[in-house]
C-alpha positions as CSV (number, residue, x, y, z in Angstrom):
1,X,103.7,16.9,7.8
2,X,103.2,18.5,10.9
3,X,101.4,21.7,10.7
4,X,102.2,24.4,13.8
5,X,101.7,28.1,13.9
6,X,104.9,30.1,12.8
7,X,106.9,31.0,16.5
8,X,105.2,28.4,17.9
9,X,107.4,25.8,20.2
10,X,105.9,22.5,19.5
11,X,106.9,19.1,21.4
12,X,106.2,15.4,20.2
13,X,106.0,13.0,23.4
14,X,106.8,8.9,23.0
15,X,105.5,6.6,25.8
16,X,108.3,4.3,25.3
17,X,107.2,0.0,25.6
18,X,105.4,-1.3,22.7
19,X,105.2,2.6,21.4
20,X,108.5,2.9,20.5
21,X,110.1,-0.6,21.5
22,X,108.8,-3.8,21.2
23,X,107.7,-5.0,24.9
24,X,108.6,-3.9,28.6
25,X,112.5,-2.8,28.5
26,X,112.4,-3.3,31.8
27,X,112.0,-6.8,31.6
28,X,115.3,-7.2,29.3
29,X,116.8,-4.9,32.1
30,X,115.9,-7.5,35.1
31,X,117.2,-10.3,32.4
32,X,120.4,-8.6,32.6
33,X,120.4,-7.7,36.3
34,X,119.6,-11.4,37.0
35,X,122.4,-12.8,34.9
36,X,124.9,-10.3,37.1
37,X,123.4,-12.2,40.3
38,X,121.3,-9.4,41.5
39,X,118.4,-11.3,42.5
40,X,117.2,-14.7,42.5
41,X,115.0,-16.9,39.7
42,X,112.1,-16.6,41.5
43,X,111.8,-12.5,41.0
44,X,113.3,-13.4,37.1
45,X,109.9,-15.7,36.5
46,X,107.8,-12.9,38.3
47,X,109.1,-10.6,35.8
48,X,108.6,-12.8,32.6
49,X,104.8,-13.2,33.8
50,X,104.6,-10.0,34.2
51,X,106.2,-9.3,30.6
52,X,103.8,-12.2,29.0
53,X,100.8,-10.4,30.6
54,X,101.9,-7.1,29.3
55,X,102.0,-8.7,25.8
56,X,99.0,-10.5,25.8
57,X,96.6,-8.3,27.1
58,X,98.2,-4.8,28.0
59,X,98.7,-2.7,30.8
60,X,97.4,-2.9,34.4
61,X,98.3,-0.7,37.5
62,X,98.1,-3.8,40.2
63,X,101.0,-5.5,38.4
64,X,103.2,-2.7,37.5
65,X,103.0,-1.3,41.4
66,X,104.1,-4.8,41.7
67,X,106.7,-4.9,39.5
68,X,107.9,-1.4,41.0
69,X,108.2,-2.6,44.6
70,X,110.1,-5.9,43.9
71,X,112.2,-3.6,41.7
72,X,113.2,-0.7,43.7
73,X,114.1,-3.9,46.7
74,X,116.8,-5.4,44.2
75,X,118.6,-2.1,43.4
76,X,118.5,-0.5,46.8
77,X,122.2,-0.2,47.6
78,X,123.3,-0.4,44.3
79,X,125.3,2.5,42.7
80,X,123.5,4.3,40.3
81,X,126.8,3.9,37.9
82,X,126.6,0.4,38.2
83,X,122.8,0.2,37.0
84,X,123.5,2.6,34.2
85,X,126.4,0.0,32.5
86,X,123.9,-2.3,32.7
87,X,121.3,-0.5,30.9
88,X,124.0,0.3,28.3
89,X,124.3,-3.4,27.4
90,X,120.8,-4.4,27.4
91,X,120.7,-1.5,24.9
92,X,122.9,-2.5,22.7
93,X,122.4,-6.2,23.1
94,X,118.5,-6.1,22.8
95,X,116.4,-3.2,22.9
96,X,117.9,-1.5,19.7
97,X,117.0,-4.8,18.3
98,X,113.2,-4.2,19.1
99,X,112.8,-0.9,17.9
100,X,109.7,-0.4,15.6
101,X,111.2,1.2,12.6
102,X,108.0,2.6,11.8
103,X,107.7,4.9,15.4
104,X,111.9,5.4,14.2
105,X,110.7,7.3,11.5
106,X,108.2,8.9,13.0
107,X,110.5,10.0,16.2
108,X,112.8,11.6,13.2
109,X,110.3,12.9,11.1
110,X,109.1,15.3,14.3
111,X,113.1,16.1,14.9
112,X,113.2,17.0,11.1
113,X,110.4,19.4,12.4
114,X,112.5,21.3,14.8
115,X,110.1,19.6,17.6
116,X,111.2,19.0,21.1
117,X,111.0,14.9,21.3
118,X,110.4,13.8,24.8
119,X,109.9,10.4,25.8
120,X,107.9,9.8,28.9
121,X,107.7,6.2,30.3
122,X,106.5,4.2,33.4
123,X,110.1,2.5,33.3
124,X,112.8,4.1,35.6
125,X,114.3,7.8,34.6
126,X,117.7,5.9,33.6
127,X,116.3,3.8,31.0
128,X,114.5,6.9,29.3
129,X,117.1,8.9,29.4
130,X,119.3,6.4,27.8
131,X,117.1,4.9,25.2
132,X,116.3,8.9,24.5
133,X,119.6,9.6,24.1
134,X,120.1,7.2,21.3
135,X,117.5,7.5,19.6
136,X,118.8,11.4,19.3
137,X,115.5,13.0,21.3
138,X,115.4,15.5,23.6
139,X,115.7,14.0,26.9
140,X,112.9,11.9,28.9
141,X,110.3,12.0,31.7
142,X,110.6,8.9,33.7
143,X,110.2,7.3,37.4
144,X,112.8,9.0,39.3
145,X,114.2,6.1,42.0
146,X,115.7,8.3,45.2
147,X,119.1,7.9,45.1
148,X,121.7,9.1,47.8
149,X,125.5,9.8,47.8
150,X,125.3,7.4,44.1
151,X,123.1,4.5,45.6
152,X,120.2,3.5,45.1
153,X,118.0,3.8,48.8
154,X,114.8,1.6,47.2
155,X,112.1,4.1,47.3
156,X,110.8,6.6,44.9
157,X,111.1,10.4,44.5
158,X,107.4,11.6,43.9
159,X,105.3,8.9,42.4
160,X,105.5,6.5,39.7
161,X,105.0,7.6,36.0
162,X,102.2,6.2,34.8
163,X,98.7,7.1,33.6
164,X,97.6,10.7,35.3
165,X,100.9,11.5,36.4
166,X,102.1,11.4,33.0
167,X,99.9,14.1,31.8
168,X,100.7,16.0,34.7
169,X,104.8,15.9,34.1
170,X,104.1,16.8,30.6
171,X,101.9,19.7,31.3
172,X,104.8,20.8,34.1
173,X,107.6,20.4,31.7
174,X,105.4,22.8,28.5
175,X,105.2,25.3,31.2
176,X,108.9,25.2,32.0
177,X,110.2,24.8,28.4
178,X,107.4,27.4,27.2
179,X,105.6,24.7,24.7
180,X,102.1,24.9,23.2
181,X,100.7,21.5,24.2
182,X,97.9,22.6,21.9
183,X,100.3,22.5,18.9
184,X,102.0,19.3,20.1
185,X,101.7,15.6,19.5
186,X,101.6,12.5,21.7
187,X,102.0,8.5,21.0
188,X,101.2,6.0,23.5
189,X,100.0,2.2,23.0
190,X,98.1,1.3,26.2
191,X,94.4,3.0,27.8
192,X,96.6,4.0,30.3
193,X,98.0,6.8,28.0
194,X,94.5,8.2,27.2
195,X,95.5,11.3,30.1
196,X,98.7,12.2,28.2
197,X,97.2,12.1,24.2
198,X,94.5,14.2,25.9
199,X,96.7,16.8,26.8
200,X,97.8,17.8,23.4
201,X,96.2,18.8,20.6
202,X,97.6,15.8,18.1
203,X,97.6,12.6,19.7
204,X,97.9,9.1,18.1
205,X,97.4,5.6,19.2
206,X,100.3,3.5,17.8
207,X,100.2,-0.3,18.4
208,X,96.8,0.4,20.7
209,X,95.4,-1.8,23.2
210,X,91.8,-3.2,22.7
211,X,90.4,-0.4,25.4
212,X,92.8,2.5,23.2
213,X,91.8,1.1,19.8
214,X,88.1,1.6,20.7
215,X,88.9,4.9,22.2
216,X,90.6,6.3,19.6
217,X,87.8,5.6,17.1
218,X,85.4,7.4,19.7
219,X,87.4,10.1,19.8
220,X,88.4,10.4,16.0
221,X,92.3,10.0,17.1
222,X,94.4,8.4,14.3
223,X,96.0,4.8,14.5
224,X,99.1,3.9,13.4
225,X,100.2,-0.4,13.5
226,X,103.5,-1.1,12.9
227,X,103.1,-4.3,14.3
228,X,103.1,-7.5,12.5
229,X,99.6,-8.1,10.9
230,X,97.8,-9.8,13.7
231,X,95.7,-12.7,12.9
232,X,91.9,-12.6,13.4
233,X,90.2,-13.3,17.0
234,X,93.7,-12.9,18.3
235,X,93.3,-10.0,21.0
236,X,97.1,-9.1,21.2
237,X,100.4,-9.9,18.9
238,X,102.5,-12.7,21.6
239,X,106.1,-11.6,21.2
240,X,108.2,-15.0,21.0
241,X,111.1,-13.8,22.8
242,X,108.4,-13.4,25.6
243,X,107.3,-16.7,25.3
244,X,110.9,-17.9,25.1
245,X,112.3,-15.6,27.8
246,X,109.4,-17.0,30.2
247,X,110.0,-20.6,29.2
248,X,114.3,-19.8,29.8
249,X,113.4,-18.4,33.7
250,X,110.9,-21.5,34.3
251,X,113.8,-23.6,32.9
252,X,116.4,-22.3,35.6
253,X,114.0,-22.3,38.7
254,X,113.5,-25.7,37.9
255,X,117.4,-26.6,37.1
256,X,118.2,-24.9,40.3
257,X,115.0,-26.4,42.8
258,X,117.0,-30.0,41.2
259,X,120.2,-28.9,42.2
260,X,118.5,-28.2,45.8
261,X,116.9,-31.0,46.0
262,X,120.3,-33.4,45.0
263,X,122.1,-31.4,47.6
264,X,119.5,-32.5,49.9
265,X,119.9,-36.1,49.0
């Protein structure tokens, strides 16, 4: 299934939301962080925006630096212990919920292989690494939040993981685990993943974007959809939880601007 030189290390790398899960897992994390009075509703209906957004019509930089900022302010001085358990839950409580069993099989198939699985993702190091580890990969390439002494200090080590800097931490960690790029495989979802599927020599566009779908076919790169079948004219598959997860944080900003506005009264 996967053809590779005899003595040839080979890797498979997994960008992680809508490749591999179903939506930003970072958006089920802030759920979770919100319901353990991290932050207030405001930040929780900035996040569901953000997550409709992603659904709808993909990736872009300006709102995940967003995201990223407002994020690393709620966990600064939080343990990094503390934000792990958390991650556990929403695991188990949701994002093993939204795995595609198609990329499942796929993620196995290249184990099966005696490939290296990697997954590299925008989201924070500990949410790779977690999700990774269930899923029975290799280990992850993620944003790395500086941490000090166990907590969390609210800026980044290096930069964020996403688009270029991708490629680059995959091209870093072949030279340290002495893979051949040029025998390995990649799967992303979004245009921003175009710099890490060109940096192998199998890459594959699974769920793509509008901008990766027509790149893809320019480039000859296989497709794989393990999405629901998508009605015509409709640009991007709307999750329902998204739509219901939005509609749930718009629901308590407006439950709790009442309750300021009685105590007023």
């Amino acid at each position: 299934m996967f053809p590779a030189p005899p003595g040839v290390r080979a890797a498979a790398f997994f960008d992680v939301d809508n490749t591999i899960i179903r939506g930003a897992s970072a958006f089920h994390l802030a759920v979770a962080l919100y319901r353990r009075d991290f932050f207030r509703v405001p930040d929780l209906v900035r996040f569901a925006l953000h997550q409709l957004r992603y659904r709808m019509f993909g990736e872009d930089k300006h709102q995940i630096d967003e995201v990223r900022t407002r994020a690393l302010e709620i966990v600064r001085g939080h343990s990094v212990a503390e934000i792990t358990a958390v991650a556990e839950d929403v695991y188990d409580e949701v994002l093993c919920l939204r795995i595609y069993p198609g990329t499942q099989r796929l993620l196995d198939a290249h184990l099966a292989a005696g490939h290296q699985v990697w997954l590299v993702t925008a989201s924070p190091l500990e949410i790779g690494e977690l999700i990774a580890r269930r899923l029975g990969a290799t280990g992850a390439l993620g944003t790395l939040a500086e941490h000090r002494n166990g907590f969390y200090t609210g800026r980044l080590v290096g930069d964020m993981l996403h688009g270029e800097a991708k490629a680059a931490a995959v091209r870093a960690l072949a030279e340290r685990e002495n893979l051949s790029l040029e025998a390995s495989f990649a799967y992303g979802d979004s245009t921003n993943d175009v710099p890490i599927l060109s940096t192998v020599g199998h890459p594959c566009a699974i769920n793509p974007d509008r901008r990766l779908r027509h790149h893809a076919a320019t480039e000859g790169w296989p497709v794989r959809e393990f999405r629901a079948v998508r009605r015509p004219g409709v640009r991007r598959s709307i999750d329902a939880a998204s739509l219901a997860g939005l509609a749930w944080a718009c629901g308590l900003s407006l439950r709790a601007l009442r309750r300021r506005l009685a105590g007023r009264a």
